[in-house]
C-alpha positions as CSV (number, residue, x, y, z in Angstrom):
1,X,-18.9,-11.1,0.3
2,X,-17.1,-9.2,-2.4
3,X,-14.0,-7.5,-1.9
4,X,-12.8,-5.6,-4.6
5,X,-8.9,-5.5,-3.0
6,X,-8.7,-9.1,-3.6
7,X,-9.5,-8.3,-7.3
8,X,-6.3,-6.4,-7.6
9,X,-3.0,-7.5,-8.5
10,X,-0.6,-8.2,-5.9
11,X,-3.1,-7.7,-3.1
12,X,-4.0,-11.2,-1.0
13,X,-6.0,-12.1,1.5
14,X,-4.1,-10.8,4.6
15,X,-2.7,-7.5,2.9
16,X,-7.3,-7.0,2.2
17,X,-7.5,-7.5,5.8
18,X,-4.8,-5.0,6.7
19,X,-6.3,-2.2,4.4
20,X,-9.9,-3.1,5.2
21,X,-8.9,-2.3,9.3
22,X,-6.8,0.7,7.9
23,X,-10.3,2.1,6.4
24,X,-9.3,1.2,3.1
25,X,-12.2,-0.8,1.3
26,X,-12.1,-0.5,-1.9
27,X,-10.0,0.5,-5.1
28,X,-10.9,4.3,-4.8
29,X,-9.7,4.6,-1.6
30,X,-6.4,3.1,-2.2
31,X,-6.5,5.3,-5.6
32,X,-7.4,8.6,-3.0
33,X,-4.3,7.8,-0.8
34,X,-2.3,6.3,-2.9
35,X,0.5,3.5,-1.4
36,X,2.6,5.8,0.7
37,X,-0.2,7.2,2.5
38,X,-2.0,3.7,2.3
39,X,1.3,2.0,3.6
40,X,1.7,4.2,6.4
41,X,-2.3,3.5,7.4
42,X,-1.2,0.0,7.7
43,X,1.4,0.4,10.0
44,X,-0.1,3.0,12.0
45,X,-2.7,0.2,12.9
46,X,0.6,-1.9,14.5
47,X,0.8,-4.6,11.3
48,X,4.6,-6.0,10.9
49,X,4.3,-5.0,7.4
50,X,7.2,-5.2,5.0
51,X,8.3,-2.6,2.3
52,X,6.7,-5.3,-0.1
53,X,3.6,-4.1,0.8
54,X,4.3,-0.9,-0.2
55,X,5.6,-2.2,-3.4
56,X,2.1,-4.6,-3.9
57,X,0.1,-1.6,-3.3
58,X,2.0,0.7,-6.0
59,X,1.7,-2.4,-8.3
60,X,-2.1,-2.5,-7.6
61,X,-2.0,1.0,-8.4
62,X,-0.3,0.7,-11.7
63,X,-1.3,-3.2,-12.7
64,X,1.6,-4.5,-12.2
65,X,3.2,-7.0,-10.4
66,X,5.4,-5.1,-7.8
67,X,8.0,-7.4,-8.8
68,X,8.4,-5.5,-12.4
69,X,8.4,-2.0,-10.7
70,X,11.8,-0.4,-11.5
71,X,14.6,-0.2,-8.9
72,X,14.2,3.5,-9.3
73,X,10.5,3.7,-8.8
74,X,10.8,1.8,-5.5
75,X,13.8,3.8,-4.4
76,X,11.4,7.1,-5.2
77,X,8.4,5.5,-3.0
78,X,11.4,5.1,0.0
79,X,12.0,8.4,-0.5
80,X,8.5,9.7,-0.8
81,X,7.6,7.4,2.7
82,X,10.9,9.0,4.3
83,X,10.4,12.3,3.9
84,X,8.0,13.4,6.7
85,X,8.8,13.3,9.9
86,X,7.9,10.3,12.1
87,X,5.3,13.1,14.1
88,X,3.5,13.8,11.0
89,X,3.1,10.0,9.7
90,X,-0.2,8.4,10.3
């Protein structure tokens, strides 16, 4: 089966997986959310996911490798996923 996730940088096979049962399935709807929003689906769901997801979703975003994302972008995507209040987060 194709999965076009795997296809983008930065995303593997488990981090697919998490999307995929997050109703992500493809590119656009990463695109659509965008990683904060795409992030928080993941953790809604109960996955232990790290910030480096975040990051790795960004990077897909961008094509990138979330490792070159500036200090100051990831500090802004903290910010961004801090910002609403735990009752609004998915």
């Amino acid at each position: 089966m194709h999965d076009e996730l795997l296809e983008l940088k930065n995303l593997g096979k488990t981090s697919a997986q998490w999307l995929h049962a997050s109703g992500i399935h493809n590119a656009s709807d990463l695109r659509r959310l965008g990683a904060v929003d795409a992030y928080r689906a993941v953790k809604a769901r109960g996955f232990r996911a790290s910030k480096v997801l975040l990051y790795a979703i960004e990077g897909a975003l961008m094509d990138v490798n979330w490792n070159d994302l500036p200090p100051a972008h990831k500090a802004e995507l903290n910010g961004l996923l801090d910002a609403i209040p735990a009752h609004n987060k998915r």
